[in-house]
VEXMARBA-653344 format. One record per residue (C-alpha): y, x, z. Coordinates in steps of 0.02 Angstrom, whole numbers, m for minus. Layout:
N
<node <Y, X, Z>>
...
This chain:
80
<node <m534, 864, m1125>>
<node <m527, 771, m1289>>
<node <m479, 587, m1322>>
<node <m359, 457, m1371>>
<node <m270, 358, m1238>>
<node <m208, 199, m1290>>
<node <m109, 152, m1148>>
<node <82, 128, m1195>>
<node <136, 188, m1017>>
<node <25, 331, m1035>>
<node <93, 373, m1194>>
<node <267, 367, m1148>>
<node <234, 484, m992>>
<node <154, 607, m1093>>
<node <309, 586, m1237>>
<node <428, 702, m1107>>
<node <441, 856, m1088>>
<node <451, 917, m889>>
<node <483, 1060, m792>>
<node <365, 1046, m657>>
<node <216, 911, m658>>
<node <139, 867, m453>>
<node <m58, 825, m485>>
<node <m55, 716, m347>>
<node <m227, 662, m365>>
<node <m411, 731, m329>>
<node <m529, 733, m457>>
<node <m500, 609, m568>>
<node <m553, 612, m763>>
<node <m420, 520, m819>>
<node <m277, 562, m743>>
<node <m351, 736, m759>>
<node <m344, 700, m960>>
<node <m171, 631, m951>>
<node <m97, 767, m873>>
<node <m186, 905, m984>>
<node <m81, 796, m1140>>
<node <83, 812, m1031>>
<node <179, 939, m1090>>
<node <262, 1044, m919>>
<node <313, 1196, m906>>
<node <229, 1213, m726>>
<node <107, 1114, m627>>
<node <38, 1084, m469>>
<node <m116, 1018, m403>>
<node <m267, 1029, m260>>
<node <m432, 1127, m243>>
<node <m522, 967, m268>>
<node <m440, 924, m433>>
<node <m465, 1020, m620>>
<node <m419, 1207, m584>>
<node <m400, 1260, m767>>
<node <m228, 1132, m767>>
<node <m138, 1169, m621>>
<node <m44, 1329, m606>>
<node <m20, 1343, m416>>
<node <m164, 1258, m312>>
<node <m155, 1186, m131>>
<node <m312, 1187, m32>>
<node <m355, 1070, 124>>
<node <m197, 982, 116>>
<node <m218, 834, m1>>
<node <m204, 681, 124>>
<node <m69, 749, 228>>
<node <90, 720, 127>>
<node <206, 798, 274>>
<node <92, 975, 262>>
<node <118, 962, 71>>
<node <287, 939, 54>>
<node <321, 1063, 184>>
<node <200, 1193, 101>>
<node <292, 1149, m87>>
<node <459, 1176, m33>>
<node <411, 1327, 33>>
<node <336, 1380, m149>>
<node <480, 1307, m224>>
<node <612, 1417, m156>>
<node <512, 1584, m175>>
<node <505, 1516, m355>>
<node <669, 1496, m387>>
């Protein structure tokens, strides 16, 4: 993705660094371009969102935020 955002807000997110960035969204060009300027060491996302961006995918879960959070911590401490 290429561009220039000129949102303040979106600026200042993308100013920090992070250790893990959540994709909480489907496919979606601009948050997809906002989070491809974010600068985390790990990030995940869903099967319906940009694959090249997210390091760990989740598939068929993305309006059930109780499977999700289950499924993450789960990820999370194997990770650790």
């Amino acid at each position: 993705f290429y561009g220039n955002i000129v949102s303040t807000d979106a600026n200042e997110f993308i100013s920090y660094n992070y250790d893990l960035l959540i994709n909480y969204f489907g496919d979606n060009e601009i948050l997809t371009l906002i989070s491809s300027k974010v600068n985390a060491k790990f990030r995940i996302g869903f099967d319906n969102s940009n694959k090249d961006i997210n390091d760990i995918i989740f598939s068929n879960i993305f309006n059930n935020f109780a499977k999700f959070s289950n499924e993450f911590i789960k990820y999370l401490e194997k990770i650790k």
